[in-house]
C-alpha positions as CSV (number, residue, x, y, z in Angstrom):
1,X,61.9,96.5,92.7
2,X,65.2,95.1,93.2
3,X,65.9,91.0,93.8
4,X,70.0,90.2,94.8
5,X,71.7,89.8,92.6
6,X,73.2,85.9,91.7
7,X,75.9,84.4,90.4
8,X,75.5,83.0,86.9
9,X,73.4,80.2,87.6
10,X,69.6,79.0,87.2
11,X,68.0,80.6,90.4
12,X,64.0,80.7,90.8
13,X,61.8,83.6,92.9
14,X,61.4,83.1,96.1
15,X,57.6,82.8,97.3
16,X,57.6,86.8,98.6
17,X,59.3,87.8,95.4
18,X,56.5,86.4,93.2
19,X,54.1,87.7,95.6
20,X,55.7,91.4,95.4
21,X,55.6,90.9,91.5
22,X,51.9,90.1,91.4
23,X,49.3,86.8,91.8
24,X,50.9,84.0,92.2
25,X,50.5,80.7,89.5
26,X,48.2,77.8,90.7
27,X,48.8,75.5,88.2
28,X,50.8,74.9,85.5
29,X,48.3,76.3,82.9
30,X,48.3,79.9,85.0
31,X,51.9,79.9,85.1
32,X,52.6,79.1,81.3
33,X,50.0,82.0,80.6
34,X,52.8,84.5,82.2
35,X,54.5,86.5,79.6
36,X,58.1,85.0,79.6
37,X,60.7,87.9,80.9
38,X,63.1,89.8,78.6
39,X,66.3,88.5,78.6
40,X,68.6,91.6,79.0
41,X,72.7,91.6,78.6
42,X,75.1,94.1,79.5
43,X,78.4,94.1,78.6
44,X,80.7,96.0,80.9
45,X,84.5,97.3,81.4
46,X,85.8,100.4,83.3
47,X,89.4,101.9,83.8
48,X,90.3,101.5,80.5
49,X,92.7,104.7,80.0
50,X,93.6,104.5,76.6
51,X,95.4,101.0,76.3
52,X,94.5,100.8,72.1
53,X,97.3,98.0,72.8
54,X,98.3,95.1,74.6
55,X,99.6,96.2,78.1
56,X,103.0,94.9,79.1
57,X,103.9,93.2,82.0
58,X,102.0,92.9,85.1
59,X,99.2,95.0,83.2
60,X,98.7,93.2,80.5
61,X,98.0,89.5,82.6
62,X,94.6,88.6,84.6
63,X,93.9,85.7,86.3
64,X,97.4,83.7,84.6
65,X,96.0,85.1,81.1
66,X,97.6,87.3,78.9
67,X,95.0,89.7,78.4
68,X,93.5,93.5,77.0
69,X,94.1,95.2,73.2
70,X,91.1,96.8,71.7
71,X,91.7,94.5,69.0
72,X,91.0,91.6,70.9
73,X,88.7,93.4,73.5
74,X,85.9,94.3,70.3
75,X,86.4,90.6,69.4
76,X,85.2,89.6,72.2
77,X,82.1,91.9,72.6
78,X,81.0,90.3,69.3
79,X,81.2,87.4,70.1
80,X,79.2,87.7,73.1
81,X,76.8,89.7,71.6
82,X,76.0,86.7,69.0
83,X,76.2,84.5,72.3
84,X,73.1,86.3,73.7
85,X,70.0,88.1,71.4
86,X,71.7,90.9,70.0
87,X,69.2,93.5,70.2
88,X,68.9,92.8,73.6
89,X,72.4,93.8,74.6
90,X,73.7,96.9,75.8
91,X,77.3,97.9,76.1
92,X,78.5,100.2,78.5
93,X,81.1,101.6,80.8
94,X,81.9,103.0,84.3
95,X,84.7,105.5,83.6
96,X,88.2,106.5,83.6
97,X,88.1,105.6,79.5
98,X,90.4,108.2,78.7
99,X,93.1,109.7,80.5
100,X,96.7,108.2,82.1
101,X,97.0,107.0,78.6
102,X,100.0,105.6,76.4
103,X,101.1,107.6,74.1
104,X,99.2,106.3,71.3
105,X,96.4,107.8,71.8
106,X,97.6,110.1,75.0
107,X,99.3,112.3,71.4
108,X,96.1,112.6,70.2
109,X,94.1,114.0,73.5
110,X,92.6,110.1,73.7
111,X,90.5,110.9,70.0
112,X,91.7,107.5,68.5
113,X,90.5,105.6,72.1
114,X,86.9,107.2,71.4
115,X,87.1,106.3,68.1
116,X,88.0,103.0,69.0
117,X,84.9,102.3,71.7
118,X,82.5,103.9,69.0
119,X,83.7,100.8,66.6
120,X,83.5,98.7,69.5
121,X,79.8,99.3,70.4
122,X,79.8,101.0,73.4
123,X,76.6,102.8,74.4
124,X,76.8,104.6,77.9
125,X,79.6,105.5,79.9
126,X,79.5,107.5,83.6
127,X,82.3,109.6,84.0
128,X,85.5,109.1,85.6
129,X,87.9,111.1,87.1
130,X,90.8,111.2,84.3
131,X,87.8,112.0,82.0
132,X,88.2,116.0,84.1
133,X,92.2,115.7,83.5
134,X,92.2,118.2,80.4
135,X,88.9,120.2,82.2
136,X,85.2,120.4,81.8
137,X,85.5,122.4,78.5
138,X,87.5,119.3,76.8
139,X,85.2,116.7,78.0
140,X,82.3,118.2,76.1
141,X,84.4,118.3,73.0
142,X,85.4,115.0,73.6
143,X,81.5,114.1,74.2
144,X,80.3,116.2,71.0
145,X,83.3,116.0,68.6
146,X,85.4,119.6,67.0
147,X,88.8,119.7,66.6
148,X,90.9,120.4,69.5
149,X,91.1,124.5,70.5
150,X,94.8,124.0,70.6
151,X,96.4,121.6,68.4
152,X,93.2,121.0,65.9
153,X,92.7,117.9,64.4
154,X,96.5,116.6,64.8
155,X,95.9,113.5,62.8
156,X,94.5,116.2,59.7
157,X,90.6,114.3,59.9
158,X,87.9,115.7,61.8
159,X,86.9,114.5,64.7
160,X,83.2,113.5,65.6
161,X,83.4,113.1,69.1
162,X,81.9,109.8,70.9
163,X,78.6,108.1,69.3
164,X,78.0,106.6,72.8
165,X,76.2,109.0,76.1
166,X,78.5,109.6,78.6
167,X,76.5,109.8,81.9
168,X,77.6,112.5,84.9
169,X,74.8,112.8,87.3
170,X,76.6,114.7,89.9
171,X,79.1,116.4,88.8
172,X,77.1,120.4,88.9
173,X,78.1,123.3,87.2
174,X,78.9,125.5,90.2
175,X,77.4,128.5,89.0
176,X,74.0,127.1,87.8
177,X,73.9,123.8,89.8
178,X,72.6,122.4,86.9
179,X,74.3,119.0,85.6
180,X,77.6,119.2,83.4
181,X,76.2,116.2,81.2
182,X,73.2,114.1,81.1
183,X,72.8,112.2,84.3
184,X,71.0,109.7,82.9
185,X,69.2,107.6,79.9
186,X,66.5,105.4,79.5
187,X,66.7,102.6,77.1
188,X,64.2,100.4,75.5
189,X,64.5,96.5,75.4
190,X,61.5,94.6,73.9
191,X,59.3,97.4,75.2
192,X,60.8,96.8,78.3
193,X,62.8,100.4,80.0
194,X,66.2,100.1,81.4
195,X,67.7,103.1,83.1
196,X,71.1,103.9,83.4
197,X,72.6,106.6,86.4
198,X,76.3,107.4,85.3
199,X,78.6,109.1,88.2
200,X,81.8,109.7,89.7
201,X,83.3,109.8,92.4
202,X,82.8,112.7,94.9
203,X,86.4,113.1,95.8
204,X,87.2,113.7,92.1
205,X,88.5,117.3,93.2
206,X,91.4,115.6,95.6
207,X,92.6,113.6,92.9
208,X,92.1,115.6,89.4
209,X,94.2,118.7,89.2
210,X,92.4,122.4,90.5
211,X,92.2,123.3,86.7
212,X,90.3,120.1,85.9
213,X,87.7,120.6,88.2
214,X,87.2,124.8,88.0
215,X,83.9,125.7,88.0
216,X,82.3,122.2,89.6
217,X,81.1,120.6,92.2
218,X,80.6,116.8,93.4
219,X,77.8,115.3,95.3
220,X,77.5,112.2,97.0
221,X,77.5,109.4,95.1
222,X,74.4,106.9,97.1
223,X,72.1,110.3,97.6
224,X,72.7,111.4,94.0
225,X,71.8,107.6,92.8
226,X,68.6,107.7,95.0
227,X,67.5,111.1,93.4
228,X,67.8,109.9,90.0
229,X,66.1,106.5,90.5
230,X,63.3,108.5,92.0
231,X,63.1,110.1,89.1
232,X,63.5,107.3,86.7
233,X,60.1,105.7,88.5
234,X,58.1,108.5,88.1
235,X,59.4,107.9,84.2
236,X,58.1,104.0,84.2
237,X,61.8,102.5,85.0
238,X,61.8,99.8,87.3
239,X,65.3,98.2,86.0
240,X,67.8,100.6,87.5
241,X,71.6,100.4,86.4
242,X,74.4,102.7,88.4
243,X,77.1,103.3,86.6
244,X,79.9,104.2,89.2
245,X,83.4,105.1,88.8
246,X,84.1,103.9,92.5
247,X,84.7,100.7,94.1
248,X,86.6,98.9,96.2
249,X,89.0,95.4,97.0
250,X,88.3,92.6,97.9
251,X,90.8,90.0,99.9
252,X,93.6,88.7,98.1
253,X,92.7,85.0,97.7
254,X,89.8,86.2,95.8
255,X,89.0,85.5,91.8
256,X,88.0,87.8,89.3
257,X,84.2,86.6,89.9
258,X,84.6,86.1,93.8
259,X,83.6,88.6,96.6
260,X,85.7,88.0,99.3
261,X,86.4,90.4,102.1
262,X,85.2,93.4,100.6
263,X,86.0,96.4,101.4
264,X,86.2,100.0,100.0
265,X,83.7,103.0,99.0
266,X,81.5,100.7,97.2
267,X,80.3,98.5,100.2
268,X,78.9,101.9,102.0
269,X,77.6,103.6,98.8
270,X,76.2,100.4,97.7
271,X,74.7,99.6,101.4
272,X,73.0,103.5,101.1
273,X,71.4,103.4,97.9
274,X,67.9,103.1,97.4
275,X,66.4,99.4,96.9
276,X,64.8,100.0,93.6
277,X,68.6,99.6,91.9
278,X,69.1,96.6,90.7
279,X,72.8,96.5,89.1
280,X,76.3,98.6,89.9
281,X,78.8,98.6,87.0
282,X,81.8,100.4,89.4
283,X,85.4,101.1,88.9
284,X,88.0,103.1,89.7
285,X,89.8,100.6,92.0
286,X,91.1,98.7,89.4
287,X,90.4,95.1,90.7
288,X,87.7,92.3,89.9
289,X,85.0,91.1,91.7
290,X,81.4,90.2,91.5
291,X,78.9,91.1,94.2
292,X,75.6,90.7,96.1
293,X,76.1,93.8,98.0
294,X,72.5,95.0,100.1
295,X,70.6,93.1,97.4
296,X,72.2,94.4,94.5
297,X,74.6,92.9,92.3
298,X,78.1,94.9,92.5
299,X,80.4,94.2,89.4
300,X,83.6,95.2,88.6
301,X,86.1,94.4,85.4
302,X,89.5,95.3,86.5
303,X,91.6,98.1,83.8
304,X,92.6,98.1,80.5
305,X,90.4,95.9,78.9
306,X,91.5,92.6,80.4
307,X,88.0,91.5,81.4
308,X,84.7,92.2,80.5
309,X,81.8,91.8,82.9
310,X,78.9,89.8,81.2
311,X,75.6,90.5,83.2
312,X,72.3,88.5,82.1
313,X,69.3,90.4,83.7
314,X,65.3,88.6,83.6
315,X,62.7,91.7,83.3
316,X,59.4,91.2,84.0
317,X,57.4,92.2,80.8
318,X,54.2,93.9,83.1
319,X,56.0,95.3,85.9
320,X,59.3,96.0,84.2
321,X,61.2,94.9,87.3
322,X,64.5,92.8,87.5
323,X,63.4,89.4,88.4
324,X,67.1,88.3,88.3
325,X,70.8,89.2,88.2
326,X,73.4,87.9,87.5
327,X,77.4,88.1,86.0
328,X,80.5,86.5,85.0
329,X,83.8,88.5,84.2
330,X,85.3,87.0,81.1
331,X,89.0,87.1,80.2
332,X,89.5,89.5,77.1
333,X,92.6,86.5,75.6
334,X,94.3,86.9,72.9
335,X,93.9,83.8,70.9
336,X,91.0,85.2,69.0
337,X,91.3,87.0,65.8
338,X,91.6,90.8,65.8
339,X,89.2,93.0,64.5
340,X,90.6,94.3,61.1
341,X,89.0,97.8,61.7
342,X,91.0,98.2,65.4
343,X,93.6,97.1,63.7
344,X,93.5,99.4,60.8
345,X,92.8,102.2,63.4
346,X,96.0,101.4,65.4
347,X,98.0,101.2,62.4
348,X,96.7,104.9,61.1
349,X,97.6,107.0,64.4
350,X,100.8,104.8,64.5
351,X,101.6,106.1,61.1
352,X,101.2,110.0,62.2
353,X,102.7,109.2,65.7
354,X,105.9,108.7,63.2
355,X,109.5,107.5,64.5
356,X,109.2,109.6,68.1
357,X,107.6,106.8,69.6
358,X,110.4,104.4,68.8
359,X,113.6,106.9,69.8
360,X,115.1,105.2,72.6
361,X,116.2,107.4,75.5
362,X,117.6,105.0,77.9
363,X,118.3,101.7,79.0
364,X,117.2,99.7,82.3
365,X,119.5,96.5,83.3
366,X,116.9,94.9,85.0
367,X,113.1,95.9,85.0
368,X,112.2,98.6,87.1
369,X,108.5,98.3,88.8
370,X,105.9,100.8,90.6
371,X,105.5,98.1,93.4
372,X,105.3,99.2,96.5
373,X,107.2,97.5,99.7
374,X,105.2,96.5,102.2
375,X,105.6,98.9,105.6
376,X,104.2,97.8,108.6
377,X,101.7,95.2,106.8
378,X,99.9,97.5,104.4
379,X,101.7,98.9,100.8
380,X,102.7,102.1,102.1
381,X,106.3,102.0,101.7
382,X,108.5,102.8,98.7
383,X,108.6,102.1,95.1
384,X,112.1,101.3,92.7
385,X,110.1,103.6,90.1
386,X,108.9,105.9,92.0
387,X,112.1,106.7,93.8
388,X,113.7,106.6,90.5
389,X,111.0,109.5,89.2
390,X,111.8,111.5,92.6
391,X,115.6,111.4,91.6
392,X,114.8,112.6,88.1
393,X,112.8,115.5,89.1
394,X,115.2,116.5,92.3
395,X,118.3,116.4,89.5
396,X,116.1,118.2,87.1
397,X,115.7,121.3,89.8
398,X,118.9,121.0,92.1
399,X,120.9,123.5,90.1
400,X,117.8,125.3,88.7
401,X,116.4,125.9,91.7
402,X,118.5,125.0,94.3
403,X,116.1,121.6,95.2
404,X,117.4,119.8,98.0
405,X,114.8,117.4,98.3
406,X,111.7,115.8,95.8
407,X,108.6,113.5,96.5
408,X,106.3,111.7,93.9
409,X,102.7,110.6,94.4
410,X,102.0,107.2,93.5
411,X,99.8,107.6,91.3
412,X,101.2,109.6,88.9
413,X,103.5,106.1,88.2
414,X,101.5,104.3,85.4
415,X,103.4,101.9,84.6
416,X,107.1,99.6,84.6
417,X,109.9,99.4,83.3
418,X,110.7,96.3,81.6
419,X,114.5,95.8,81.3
420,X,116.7,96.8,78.5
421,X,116.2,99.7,76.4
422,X,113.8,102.3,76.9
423,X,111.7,104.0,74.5
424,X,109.8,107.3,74.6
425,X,106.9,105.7,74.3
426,X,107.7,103.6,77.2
427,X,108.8,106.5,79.2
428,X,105.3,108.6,78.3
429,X,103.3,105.4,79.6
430,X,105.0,105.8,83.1
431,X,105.3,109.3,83.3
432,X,101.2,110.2,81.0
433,X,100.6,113.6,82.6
434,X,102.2,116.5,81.6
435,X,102.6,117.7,84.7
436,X,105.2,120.7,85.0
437,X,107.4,120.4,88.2
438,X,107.1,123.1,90.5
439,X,110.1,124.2,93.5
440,X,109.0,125.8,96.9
441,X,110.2,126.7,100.2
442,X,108.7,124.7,103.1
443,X,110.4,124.8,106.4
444,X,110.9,121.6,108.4
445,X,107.9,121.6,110.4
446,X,105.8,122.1,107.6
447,X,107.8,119.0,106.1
448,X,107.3,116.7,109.1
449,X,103.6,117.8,109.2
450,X,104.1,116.5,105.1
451,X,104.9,113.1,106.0
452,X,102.5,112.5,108.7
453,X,99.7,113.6,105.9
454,X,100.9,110.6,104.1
455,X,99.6,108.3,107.3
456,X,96.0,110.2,106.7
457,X,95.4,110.3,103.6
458,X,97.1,106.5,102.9
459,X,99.7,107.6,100.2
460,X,103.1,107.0,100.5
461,X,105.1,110.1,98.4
462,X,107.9,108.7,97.0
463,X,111.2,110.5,98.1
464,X,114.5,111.4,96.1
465,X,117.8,109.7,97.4
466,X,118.5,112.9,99.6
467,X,115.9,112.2,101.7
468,X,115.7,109.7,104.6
469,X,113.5,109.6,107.8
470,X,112.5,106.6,110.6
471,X,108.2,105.6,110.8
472,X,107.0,104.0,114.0
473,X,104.7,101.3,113.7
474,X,103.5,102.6,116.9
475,X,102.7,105.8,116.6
476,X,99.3,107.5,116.2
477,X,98.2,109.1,112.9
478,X,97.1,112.5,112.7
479,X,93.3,113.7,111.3
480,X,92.3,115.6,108.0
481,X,92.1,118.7,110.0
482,X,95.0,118.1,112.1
483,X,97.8,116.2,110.2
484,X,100.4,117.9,112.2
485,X,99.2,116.2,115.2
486,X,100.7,112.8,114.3
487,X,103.3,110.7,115.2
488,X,104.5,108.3,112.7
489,X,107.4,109.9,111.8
490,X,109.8,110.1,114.1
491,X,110.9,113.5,115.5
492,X,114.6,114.2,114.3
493,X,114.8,111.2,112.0
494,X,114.5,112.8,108.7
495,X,117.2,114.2,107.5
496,X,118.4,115.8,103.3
497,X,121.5,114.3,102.2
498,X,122.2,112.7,106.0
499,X,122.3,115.8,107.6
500,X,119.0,116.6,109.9
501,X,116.2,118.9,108.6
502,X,115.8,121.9,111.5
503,X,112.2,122.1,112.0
504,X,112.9,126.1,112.3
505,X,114.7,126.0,108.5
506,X,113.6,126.5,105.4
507,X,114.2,123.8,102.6
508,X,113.5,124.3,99.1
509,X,111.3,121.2,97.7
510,X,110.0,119.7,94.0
511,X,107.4,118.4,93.7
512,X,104.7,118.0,90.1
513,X,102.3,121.2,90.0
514,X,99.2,118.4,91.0
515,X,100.9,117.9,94.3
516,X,101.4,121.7,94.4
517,X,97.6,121.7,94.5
518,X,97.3,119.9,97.1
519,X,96.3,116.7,95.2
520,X,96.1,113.8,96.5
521,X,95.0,115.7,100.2
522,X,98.6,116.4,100.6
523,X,97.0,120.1,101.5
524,X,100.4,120.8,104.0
525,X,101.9,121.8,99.9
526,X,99.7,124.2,99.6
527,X,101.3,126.2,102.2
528,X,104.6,126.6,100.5
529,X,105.9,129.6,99.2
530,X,108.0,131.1,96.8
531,X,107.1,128.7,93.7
532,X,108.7,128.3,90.4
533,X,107.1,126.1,87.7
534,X,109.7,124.3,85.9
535,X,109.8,121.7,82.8
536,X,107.1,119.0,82.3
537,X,108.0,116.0,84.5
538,X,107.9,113.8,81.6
539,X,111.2,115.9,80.3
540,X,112.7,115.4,83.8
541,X,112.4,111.6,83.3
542,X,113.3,111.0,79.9
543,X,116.6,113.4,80.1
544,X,117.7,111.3,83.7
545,X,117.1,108.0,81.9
546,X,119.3,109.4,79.2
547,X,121.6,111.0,81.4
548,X,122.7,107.9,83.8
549,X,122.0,105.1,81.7
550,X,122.3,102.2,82.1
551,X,119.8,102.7,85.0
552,X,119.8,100.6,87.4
553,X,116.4,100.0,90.6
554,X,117.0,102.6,93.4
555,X,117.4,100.9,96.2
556,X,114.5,100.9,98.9
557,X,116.3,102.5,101.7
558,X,114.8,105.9,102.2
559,X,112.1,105.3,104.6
560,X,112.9,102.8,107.2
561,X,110.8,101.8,110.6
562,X,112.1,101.9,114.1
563,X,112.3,97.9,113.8
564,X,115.7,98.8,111.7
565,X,116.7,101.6,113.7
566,X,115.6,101.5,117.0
567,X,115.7,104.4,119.1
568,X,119.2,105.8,120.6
């Protein structure tokens, strides 16, 4: 049975939920004869892809805090582990731990990160998409431990894979439509069972490259929940956690523990599932908040280990029900000592990493960000990194290939630039991938039909300084099925190095081999022809930064609105 979720705060039953939870107290004798409930504690983060240290910049602040660095992140887990009764806590994750990580452990296919998390007590994780970058196959190697089938064991000790259960409950091996991992586990507080449902979410295959996802399939996230609580209660669990690597925003005057104009995949998921779950640890999104979302408390912890979400759950003894919920999401600061064995950790794969971290490649004169402008009152316009990324690859492919034009997705950008010089390291953080770039032909229709795609699938690509074209605010937006049937971009507007793209001409285009894909549901790429798979885009970036520095931010003139150039 599930009761809302609160805030953190002293909240009594209502008179129905005593009733549901069995004969009500007459007197003060009856009611001190009640078993007193088992104080329960989870300690939760998501998204937190690798960062072993300290982000910088903008990523590494929360809520005016500087903030995140394992060293300071398993600080803080012990410290509110001795807050609460420590055999009653449980520390766990909803996804995206690995993956779009720095170089630091990114070298190392993210073995030092698992490592790390094993030291730092974690005991369940659902899985995220970046944990299906490197494929299925690698995920259970990162799960059970073996050297990697590649490279081996590159820092020369075995690896023994992760001593915590990550949860994937609907991710399905295609050919036997049997689970990839675990879906879930039960675990035992006081006598007390706790169940925990780990998942993705379902679009993983739009945003995880073809070769990620080969041989699987992904269900719905609030029918796959349901099935799995279902099961759990035949099993004797009443307290139901969902571990979801989705979410959702909420306004922008919110706090890290507010709820305020939410909005996202989480509030319909959450609205669908089954009333017998309690608690949603989500993701994904990278934001904070903390919910009562359909009577269930709805947490989220930002990225990078800048926050942890404390939850304090009451469980009936008898019925093994939540009585209450409720969470705060504490800043992970960094005025509290470090742990000495993250520390020592760092210092080790910092040691084999060796001097190519450090070689400088470039220099910025003033910091360079993945920001996006604001077009037409939502972030879908351009980015001073990203265009800066879309220059690299079109100059790494315009003699090669004979590219005349390149676009970046947004999320491939992982990070800024501060200013001055650059380091590889820096530049991997950015650019984390691998991705090879990849030159095709696509005529001009099909690149018009591009753009409007961007309007349905609400990603802006970010566009080389060839490249310039004219969005109405006015126009309609195309469909999923029919992208081609929009009209934000404005017929004859875009034009490759100022002179008009011919819808009837064929133009030969870079973009990274996920886009290729069709990542992202930028599908129109999938219909281009004669492709050539060039360097890894991380190459492209570092030899530009080399190349022209000092670099300076592009400026954001490439896509414009009929507001600046109104119609002849």
């Amino acid at each position: 049975m599930s009761i809302p979720g609160m805030r953190r705060a002293a909240v009594g039953l209502t008179a129905l939920a005593v009733a549901a939870l069995g004969a009500v107290a007459t007197n003060p004798e009856q009611a001190d004869a009640r078993p007193k409930p088992v104080d329960v504690t989870l300690l939760a983060l998501n998204d937190f892809h690798g960062n072993l240290e300290p982000p910088s910049g903008s990523s590494g602040t929360i809520a005016g805090q500087t903030a995140g660095g394992v060293e300071y992140l398993a600080t803080h887990l012990a410290e509110l582990r001795a807050a609460a009764k420590k055999k009653n806590t449980i520390t766990v994750a909803a996804g995206d731990l690995i993956g779009a990580s720095p170089l630091l452990s990114a070298a190392f296919h993210d073995e030092p990160t698992i490592e790390a998390l094993n030291m730092a007590g974690l005991d369940y994780a659902s899985v995220g998409n970046h944990e299906f970058d490197e494929g299925a196959t690698e995920l259970l190697r990162i799960q059970n431990g073996g050297c990697h089938p590649v490279d081996g064991c590159v820092d020369g000790t075995p690896y023994r894979g992760a001593d915590f259960q990550y949860l994937s409950a609907n991710a399905f091996k295609t050919a036997t439509g049997k689970p990839l991992m675990a879906p879930y586990a039960i675990h035992k507080v006081q006598g007390v069972k706790v169940g925990f449902i780990g998942m993705t979410l379902e679009g993983t295959p739009q945003i995880v490259s073809q070769q990620g996802v080969a041989g699987l399939s992904f269900a719905d996230e609030a029918d796959t929940a349901n099935r799995y609580a279902r099961e759990l209660r035949r099993k004797g669990v009443e307290a139901i956690v969902v571990l979801l690597h989705e979410g959702g925003t909420q306004a922008a005057t919110g706090g890290i523990n507010d709820c305020v104009g939410m909005t996202g995949p989480i509030v319909d998921i959450a609205n669908r599932m089954d009333p017998s779950i309690d608690v949603v640890v989500s993701g994904h999104t990278h934001q904070a908040y903390n919910c009562d979302i359909n009577g269930k408390l709805v947490t989220s912890a930002s990225s990078f280990g800048r926050l942890v979400t404390d939850i304090d759950l009451k469980i009936d003894r008898r019925s093994g029900d939540v009585l209450s919920a409720a969470a705060n999401n504490v800043v992970v600061t960094r005025d509290v000592a470090k742990d000495p064995r993250q520390t020592a950790l760092i210092n080790r794969y910092k040691t084999v990493l060796g001097p190519v971290a450090g070689r400088q490649v470039g220099v910025t004169n003033q910091a360079i960000t993945r920001s996006q402008e604001t077009l037409f009152g939502t972030s879908l316009g351009e980015s001073p990194l990203g265009n800066l990324i879309a220059d690299a690859q079109l100059a790494a492919t315009d003699d090669e290939q004979n590219a005349v034009a390149a676009f970046m997705n947004p999320g491939g950008v992982r990070a800024d630039l501060d200013a001055g010089p650059v380091t590889y390291e820096e530049a991997f953080t950015v650019q984390p991938f691998a991705n090879n770039l990849v030159t095709l032909d696509l005529t001009g229709e099909q690149l018009y039909c591009l753009l409007e795609q961007q309007f349905v699938t609400g990603r802006t690509l970010y566009p080389s300084a060839t490249v310039g074209y004219v969005v109405d605010p006015d126009g309609t937006t195309g469909t999923v099925d029919d992208p081609c049937a929009g009209t934000r971009v404005v017929r004859g507007s875009l034009t490759f190095a100022g002179t008009p793209v011919d819808t009837t001409a064929t133009y030969r285009v870079t973009v990274n081999n996920f886009l290729a894909g069709g990542g992202d549901g930028f599908s129109v790429l999938t219909g281009g022809t004669n492709l050539v798979t060039g360097q890894i885009d991380l190459d492209a970036f570092v030899d530009y930064l080399t190349a022209q520095s000092p670099v300076s931010a592009p400026t954001l003139d490439r896509i414009r609105t009929t507001a600046e150039v109104p119609a002849a």
